[in-house]
C-alpha positions as a printed Julia matrix, in Angstrom:
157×3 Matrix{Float64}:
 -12.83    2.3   -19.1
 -16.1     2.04  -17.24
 -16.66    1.99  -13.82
 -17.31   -1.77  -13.05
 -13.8    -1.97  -14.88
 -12.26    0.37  -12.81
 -13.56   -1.02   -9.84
 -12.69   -4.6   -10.64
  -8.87   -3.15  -11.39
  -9.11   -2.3    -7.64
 -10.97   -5.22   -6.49
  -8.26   -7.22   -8.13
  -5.4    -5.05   -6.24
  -6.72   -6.14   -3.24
  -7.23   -9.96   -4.19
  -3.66   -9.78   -5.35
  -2.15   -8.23   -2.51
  -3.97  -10.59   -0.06
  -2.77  -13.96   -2.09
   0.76  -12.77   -0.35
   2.48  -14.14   -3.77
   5.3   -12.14   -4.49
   5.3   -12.62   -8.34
   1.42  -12.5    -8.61
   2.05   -8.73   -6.95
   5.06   -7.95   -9.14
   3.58   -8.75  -12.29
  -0.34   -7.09  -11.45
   1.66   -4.01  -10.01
   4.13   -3.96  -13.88
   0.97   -4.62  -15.85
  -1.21   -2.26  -14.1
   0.92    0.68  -12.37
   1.1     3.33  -15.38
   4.82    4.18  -15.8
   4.55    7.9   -13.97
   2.02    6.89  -11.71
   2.08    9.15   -8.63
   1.34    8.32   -4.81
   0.2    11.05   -2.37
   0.21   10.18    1.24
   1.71   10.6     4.94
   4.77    8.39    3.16
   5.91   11.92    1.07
   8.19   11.42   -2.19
   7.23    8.19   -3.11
   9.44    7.33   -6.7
   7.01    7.21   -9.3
   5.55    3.99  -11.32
   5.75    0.48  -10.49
   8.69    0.93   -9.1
   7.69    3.36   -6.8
   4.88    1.49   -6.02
   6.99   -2.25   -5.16
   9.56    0.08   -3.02
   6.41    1.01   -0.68
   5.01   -2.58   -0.59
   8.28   -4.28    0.01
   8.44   -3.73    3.51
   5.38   -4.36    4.35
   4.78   -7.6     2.6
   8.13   -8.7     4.17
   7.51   -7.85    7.71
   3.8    -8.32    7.52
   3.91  -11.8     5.68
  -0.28  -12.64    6.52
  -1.15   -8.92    6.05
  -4.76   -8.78    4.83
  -6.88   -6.09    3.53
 -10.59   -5.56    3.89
 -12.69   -3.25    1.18
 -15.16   -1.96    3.67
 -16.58    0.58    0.66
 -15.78    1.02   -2.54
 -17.29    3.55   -4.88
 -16.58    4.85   -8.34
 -17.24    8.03  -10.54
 -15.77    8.42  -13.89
 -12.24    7.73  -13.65
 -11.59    7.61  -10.47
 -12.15    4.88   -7.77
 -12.39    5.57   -3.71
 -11.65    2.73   -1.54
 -12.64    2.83    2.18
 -10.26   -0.22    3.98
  -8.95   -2.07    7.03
  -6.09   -3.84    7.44
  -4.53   -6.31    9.8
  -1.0    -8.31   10.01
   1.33   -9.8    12.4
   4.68   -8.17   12.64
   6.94  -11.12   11.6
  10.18   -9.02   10.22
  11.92   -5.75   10.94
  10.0    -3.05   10.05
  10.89    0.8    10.47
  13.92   -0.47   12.94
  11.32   -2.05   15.21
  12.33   -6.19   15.73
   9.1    -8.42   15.35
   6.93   -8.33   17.82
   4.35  -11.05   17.01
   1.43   -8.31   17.81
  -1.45   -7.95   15.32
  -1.32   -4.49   13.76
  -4.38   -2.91   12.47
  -4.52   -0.03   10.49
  -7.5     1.87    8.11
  -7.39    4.15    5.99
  -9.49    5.42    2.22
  -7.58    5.68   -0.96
  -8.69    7.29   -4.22
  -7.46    6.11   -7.62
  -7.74    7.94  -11.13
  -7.4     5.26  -13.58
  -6.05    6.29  -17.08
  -6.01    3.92  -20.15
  -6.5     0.77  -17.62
  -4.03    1.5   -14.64
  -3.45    3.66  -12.37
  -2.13    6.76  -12.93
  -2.21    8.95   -9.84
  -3.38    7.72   -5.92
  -4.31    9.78   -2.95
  -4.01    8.26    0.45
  -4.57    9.2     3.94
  -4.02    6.67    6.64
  -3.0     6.87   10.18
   0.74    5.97    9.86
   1.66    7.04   13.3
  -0.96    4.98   15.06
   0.13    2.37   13.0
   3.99    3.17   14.11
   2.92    3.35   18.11
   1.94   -0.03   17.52
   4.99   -1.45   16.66
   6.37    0.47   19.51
   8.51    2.61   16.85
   8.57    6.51   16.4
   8.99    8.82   13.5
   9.4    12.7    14.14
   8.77   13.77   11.27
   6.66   12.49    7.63
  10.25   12.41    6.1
  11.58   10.4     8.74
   8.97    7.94    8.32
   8.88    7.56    4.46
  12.95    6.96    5.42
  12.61    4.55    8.01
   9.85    2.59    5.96
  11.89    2.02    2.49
  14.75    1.15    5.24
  12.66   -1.7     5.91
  12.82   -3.52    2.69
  14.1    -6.89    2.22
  17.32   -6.72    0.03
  17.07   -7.94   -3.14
């Protein structure tokens, strides 16, 4: 794929994610989340795939129903694709064992993507979870404890 089609995959992430419609996210995450897709972060051991990937989103769509992300840069080489964001929500649900607060979180953070035969194959991420924790009022000792406390957090299906 080229790079304006890489980059439009991402643009289109983002689009999707901010339309806050739970099947438009399932079915652009099955369609374009390659089946051993892997996710490095400060959430460690992440499942791979689109599975992986809706067990990580889950909990923050459902606490974080108006969550909304902001491409602030985006630039590609080759396969991969680096996005620079922001994000904002208001804590509506349990999340991490903290109640809702009503407070508007905001969070940034830069991703890179490698995209392989149209989807993404492999994501690094760095992002300041525990500033986005303190918000919440919540605390995590530990990476672990905080990839733990996050899939705790989504909505049973």
């Amino acid at each position: 794929m080229s790079t304006e089609q890489n980059t439009a995959l991402v643009r289109k992430e983002i689009e999707t994610l901010n339309g806050h419609d739970a099947a438009r996210i399932e079915a652009f995450m099955d369609a374009n989340i390659a089946a051993d897709w892997q996710y490095h972060s400060p959430l460690p051991g992440a499942e791979p795939g689109p599975a992986g990937c809706k067990a990580l989103l889950a909990p923050l769509l459902a606490a974080f129903p108006d969550g909304r992300y902001t491409i602030e840069d985006l630039l590609a080489a080759e396969d991969r694709v680096m996005i620079r964001w922001s994000w904002t929500g208001t804590h509506r649900g349990e999340f991490m064992g903290a109640a809702p607060t009503g407070k508007q979180i905001a969070t940034s953070g830069i991703a890179v993507t490698r995209i392989a035969g149209g989807k993404y194959a492999e994501t690094w991420e760095e992002w300041d979870l525990f500033g986005f924790v303190q918000q919440l009022g919540a605390t995590v000792a530990t990476p672990e404890a905080a990839t733990a406390e996050w899939l705790q957090s989504a909505p049973a299906r």
